[in-house]
C-alpha positions in Angstrom: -3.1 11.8 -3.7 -4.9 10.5 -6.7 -6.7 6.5 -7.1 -6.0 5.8 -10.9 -8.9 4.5 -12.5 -9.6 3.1 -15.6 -12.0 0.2 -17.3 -8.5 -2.1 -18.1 -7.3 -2.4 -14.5 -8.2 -5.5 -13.1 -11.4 -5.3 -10.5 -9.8 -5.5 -7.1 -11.4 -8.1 -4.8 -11.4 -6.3 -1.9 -11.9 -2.5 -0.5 -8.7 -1.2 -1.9 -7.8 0.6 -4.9 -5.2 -1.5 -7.5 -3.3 2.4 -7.8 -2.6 5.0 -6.2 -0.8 8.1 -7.6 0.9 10.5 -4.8 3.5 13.5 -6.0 4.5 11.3 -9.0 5.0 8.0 -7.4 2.3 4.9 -8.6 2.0 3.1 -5.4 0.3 -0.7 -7.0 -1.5 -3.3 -4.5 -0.5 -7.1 -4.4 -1.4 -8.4 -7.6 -3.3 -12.4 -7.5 -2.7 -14.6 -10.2 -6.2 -14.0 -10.9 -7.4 -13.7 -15.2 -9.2 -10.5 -15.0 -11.2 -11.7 -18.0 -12.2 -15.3 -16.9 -11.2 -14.8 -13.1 -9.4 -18.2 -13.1 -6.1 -18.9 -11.4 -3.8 -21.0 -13.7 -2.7 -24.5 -12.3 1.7 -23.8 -12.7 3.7 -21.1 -10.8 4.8 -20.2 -14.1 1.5 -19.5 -15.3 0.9 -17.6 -12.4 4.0 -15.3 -12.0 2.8 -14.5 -15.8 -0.6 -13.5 -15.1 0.2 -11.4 -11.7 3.1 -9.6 -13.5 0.6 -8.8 -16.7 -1.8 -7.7 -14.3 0.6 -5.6 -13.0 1.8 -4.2 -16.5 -1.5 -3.4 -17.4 -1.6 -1.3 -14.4 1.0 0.6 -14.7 0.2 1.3 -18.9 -3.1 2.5 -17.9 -1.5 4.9 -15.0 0.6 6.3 -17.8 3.9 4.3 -16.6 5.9 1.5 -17.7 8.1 -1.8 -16.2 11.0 0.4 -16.5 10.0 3.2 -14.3 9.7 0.5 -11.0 11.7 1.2 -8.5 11.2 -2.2 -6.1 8.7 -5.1 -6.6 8.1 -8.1 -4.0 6.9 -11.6 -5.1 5.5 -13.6 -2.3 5.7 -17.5 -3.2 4.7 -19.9 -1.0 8.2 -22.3 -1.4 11.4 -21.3 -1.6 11.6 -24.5 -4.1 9.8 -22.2 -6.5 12.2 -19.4 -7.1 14.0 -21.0 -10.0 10.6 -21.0 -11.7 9.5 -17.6 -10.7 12.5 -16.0 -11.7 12.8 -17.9 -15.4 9.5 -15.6 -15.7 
């Protein structure tokens, strides 16, 4: 078991690491609609399902991976009222 570091994943804000690399499996944490850059969380749950899931692509580029190679992804939402908008993203 490996934690994959590198200066363009996105700080975590707790005491976990962001990735994990066991056998050839990336194992990511929960990704926050949280701007790495500025550390703002964007008003819309449009922008937000953007920034989580670029967080999450940035991840998995600097692991040495891509989108294509996930095998399951949740997204936690706090209404089901939003999934129309989430999914458009």
């Amino acid at each position: 078991m490996q934690i994959v570091n590198h200066p363009n994943i996105p700080a975590s804000n707790g005491h976990y690491s962001q990735c994990v690399e066991h056998n050839g499996i990336l194992y990511l944490s929960g990704q926050l609609p949280i701007n790495p850059l500025t550390r703002d969380i964007p008003e819309t749950i449009e922008e937000q399902t953007d920034v989580a899931l670029k967080n999450v692509e940035t991840i998995l580029i600097e692991a040495g991976s891509s989108r294509k190679m996930v095998l399951q992804a949740r997204i936690y939402i706090s209404s089901i009222k939003l999934w129309a908008k989430v999914n458009d993203i």
